[in-house]
Backbone as CSV, one residue per row, in Angstrom:
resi,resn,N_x,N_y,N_z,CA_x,CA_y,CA_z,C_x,C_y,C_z
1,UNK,20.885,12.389,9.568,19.993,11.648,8.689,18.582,12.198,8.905
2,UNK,18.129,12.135,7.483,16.220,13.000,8.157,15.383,12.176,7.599
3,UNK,14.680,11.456,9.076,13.645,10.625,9.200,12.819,11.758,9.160
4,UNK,11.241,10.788,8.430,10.066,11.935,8.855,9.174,10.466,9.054
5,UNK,7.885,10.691,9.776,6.956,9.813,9.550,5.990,10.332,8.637
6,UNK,5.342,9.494,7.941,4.013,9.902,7.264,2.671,9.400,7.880
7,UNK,2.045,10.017,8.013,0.650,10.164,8.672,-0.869,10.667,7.865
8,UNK,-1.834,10.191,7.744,-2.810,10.928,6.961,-4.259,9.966,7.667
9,UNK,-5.434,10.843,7.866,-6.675,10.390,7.992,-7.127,9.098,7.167
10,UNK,-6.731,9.770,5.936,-7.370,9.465,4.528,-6.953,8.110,4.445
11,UNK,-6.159,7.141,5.083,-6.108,5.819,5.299,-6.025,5.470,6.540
12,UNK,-6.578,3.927,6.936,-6.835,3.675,8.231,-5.632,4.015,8.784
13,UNK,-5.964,3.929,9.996,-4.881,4.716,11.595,-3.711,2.933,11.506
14,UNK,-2.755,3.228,11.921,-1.944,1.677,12.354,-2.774,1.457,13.744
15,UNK,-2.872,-0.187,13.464,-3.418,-1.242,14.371,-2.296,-1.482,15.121
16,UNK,-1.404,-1.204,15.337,-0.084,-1.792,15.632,0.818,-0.710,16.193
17,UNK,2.328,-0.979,16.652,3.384,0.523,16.897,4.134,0.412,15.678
18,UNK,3.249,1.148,14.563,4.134,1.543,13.155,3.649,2.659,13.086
19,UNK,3.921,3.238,11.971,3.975,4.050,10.944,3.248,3.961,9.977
20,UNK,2.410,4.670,8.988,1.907,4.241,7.718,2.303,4.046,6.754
21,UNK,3.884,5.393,6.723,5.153,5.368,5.952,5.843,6.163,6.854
22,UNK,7.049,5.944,6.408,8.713,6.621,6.800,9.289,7.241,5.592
23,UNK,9.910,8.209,5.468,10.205,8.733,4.519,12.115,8.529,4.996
24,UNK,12.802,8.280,4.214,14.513,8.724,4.589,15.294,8.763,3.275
25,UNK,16.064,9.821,3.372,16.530,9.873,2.128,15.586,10.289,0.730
26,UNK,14.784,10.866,0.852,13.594,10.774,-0.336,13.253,9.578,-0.882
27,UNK,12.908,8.512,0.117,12.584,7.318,-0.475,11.255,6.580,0.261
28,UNK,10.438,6.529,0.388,8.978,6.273,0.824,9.044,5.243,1.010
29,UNK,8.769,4.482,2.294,8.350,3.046,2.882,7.171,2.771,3.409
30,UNK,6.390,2.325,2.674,5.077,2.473,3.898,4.751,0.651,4.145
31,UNK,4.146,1.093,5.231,3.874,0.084,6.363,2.885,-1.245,5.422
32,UNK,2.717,-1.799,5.474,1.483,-2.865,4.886,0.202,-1.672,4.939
33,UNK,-0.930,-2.547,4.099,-2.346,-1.777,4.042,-3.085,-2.838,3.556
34,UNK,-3.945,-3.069,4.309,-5.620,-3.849,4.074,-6.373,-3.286,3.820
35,UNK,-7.671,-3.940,3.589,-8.445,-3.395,3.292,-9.606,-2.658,3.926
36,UNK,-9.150,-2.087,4.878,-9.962,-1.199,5.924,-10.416,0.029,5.297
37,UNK,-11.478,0.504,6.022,-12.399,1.540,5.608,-11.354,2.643,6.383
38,UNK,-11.128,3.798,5.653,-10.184,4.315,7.111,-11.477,4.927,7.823
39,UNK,-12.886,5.611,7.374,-13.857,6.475,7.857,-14.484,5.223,8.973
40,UNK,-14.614,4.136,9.157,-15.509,3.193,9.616,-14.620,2.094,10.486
41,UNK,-13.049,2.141,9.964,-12.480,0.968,10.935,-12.258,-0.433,10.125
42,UNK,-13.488,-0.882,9.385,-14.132,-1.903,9.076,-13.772,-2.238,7.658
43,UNK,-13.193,-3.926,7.701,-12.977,-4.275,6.540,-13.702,-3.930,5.175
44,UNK,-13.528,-3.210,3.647,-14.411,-2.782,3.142,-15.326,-3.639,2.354
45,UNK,-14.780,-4.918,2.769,-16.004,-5.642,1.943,-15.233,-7.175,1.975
46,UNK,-16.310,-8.522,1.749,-15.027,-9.895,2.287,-15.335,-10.470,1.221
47,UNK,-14.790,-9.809,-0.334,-14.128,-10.456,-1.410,-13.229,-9.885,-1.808
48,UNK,-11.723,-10.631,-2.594,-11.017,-10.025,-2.905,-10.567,-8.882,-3.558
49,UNK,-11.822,-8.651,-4.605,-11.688,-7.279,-5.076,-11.726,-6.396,-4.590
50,UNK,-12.654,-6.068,-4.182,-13.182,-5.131,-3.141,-11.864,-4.752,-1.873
51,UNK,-11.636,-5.784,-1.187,-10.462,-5.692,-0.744,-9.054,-4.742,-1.187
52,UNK,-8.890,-6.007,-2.743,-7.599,-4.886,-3.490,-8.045,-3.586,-3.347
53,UNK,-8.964,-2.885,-4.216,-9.042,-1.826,-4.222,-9.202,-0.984,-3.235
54,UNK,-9.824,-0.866,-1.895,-9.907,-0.231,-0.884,-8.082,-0.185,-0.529
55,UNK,-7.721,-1.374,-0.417,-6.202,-1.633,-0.318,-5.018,-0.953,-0.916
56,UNK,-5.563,-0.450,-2.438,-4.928,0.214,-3.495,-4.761,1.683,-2.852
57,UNK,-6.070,2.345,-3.087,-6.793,3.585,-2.332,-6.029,3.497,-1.073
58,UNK,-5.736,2.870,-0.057,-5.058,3.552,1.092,-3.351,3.505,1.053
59,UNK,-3.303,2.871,-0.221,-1.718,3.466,-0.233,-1.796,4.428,-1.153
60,UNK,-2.348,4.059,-1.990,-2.649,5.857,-3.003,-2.536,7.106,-1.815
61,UNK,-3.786,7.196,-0.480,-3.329,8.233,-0.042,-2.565,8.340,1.066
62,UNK,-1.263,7.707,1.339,-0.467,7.537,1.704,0.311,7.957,1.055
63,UNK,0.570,7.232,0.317,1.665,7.843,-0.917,1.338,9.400,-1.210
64,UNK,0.552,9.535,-1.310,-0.305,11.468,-1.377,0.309,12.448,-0.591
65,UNK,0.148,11.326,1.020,-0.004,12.558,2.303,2.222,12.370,2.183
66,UNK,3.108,11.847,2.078,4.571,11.790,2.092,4.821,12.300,0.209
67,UNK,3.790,12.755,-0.454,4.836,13.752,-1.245,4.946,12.787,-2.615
68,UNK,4.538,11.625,-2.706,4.479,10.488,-3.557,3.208,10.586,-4.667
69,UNK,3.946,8.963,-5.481,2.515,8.520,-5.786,3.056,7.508,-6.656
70,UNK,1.717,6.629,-7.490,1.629,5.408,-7.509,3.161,5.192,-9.056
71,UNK,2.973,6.621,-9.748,4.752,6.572,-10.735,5.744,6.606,-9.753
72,UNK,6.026,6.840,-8.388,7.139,7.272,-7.980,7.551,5.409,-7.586
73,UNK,6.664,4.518,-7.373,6.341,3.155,-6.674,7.915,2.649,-7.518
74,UNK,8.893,2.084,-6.158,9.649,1.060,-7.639,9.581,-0.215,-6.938
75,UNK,9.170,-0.732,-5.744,9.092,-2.068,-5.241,7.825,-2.153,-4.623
76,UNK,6.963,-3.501,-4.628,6.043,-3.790,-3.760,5.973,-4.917,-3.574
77,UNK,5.318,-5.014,-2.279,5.114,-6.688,-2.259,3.715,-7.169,-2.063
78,UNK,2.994,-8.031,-2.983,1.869,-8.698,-2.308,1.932,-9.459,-1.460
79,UNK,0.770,-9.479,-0.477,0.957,-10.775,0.377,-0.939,-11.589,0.413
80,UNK,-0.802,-12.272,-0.260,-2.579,-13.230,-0.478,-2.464,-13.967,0.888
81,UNK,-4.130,-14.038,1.554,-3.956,-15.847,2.020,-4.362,-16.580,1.544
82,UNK,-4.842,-16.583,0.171,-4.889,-17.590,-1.132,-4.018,-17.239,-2.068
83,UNK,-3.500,-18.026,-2.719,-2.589,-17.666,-3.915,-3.524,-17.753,-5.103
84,UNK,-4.457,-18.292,-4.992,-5.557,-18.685,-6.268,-6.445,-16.969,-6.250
85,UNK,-5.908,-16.234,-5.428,-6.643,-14.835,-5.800,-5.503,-14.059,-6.343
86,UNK,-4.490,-14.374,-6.712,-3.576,-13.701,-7.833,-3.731,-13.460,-9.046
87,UNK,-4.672,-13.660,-9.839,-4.804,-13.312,-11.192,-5.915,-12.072,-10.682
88,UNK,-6.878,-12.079,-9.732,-8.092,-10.908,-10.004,-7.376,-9.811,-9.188
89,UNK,-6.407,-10.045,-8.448,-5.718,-8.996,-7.534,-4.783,-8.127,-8.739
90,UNK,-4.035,-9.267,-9.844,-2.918,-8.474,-10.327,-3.625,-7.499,-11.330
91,UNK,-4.785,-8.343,-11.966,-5.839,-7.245,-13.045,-6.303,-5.918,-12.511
92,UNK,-6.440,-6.396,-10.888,-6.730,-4.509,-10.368,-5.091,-4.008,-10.282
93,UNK,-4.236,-4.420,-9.584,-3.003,-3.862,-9.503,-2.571,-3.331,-10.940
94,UNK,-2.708,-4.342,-12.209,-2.165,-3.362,-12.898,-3.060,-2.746,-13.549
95,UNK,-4.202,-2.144,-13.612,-4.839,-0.886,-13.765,-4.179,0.212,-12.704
96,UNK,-3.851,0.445,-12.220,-2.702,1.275,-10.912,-1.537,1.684,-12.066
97,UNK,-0.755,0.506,-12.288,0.177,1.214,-12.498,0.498,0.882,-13.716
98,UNK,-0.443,0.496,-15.134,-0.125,0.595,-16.574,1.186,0.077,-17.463
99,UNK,1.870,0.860,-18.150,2.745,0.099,-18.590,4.099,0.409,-17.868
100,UNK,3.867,1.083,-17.059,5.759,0.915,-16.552,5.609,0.321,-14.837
101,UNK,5.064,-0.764,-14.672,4.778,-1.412,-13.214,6.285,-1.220,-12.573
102,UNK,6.609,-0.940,-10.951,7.425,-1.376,-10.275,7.819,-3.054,-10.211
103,UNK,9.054,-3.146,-9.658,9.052,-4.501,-9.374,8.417,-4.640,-8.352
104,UNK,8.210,-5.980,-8.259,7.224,-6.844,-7.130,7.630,-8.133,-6.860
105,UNK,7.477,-8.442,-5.771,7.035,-9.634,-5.360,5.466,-10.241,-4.663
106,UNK,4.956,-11.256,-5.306,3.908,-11.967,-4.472,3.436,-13.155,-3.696
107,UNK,3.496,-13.139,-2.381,3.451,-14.748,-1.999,2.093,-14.976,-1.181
108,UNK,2.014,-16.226,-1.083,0.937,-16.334,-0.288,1.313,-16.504,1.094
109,UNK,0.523,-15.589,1.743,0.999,-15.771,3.361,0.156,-16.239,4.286
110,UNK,-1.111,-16.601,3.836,-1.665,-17.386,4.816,-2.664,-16.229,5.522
111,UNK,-2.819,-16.425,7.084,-2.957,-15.623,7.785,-2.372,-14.256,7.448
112,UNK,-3.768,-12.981,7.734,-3.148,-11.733,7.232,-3.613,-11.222,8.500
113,UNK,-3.398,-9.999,8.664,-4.412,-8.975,10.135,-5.712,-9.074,10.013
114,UNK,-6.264,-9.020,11.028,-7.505,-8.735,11.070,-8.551,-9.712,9.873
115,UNK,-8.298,-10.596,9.194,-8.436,-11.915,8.336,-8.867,-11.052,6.811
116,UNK,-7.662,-10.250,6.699,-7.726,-9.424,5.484,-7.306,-10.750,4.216
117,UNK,-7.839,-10.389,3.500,-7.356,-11.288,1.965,-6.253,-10.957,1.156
118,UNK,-6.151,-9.914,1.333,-4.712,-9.140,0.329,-3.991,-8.000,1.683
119,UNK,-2.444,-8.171,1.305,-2.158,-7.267,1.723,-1.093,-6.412,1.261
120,UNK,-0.822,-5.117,1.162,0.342,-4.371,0.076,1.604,-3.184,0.470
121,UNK,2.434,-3.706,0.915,3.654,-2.399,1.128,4.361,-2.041,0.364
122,UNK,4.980,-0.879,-0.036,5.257,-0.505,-1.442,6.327,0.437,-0.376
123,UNK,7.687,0.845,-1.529,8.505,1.669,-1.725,8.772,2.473,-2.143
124,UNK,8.523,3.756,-2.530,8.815,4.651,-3.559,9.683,5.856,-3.337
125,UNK,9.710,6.680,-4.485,10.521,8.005,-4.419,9.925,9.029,-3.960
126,UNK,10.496,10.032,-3.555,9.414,11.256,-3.262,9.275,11.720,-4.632
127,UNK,8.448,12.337,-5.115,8.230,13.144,-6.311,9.051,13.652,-6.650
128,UNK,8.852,14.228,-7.889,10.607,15.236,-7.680,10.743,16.576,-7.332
129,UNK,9.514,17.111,-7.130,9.213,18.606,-6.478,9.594,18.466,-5.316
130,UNK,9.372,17.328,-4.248,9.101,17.013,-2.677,10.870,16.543,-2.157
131,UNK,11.504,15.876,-3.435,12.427,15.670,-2.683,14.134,16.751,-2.531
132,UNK,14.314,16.262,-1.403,15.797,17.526,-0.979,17.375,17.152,-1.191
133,UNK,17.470,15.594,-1.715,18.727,15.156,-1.774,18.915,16.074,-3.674
């Protein structure tokens, strides 16, 4: 079986013993993503938008550095610690991904890391240049 990890600058480092993504099978898993600065550490800003999008951006280059990207996406999950920030989160989410969105799920979870507001792990394919099956 061929595990790879995915790794890249270009989004914050894991706080934790993960991964950013795993790749198996040509199928992309990446780890959750907040809204951290990856250059600074530091949350990128403490409203939700601001949040999503920094949030968006570090799975964008995630998805980048494993061979992906935001068409290859077919599952994600939100996780709010308000549910009342679901309508300004989904208006940035779907500027991302237009008219053919992955499925999703979104719940509110309360407590996030580091007292992030949104948080986003996504699934995808490798591209179809990148993948070997």
């Amino acid at each position: 079986m061929s595990r790879r990890t995915v790794t890249t600058d270009k989004a914050p480092k894991a706080i934790g013993p993960y991964s950013q993504a795993t790749i198996i099978h040509d199928i992309v898993y990446t780890s959750g993503q907040i809204g951290l600065d990856p250059v600074t550490g530091e949350m990128a800003g403490d409203d939700i938008e601001t949040q999503t999008v920094r949030t968006l951006d570090n799975l964008e280059a995630v998805l980048t550095a494993a061979g992906s990207s935001f068409e290859d996406v077919v599952k994600s999950t939100i996780y709010l610690a308000d549910i009342k920030d679901f309508g300004r989160v989904n208006a940035l989410y779907a500027e991302r991904f237009g008219d053919n969105p992955p499925a999703r799920a979104t719940i509110q979870a309360g407590s996030l890391p580091l007292g992030a507001l949104v948080e986003i792990d996504m699934i995808a394919t490798l591209s179809e240049d990148n993948q070997v099956w």
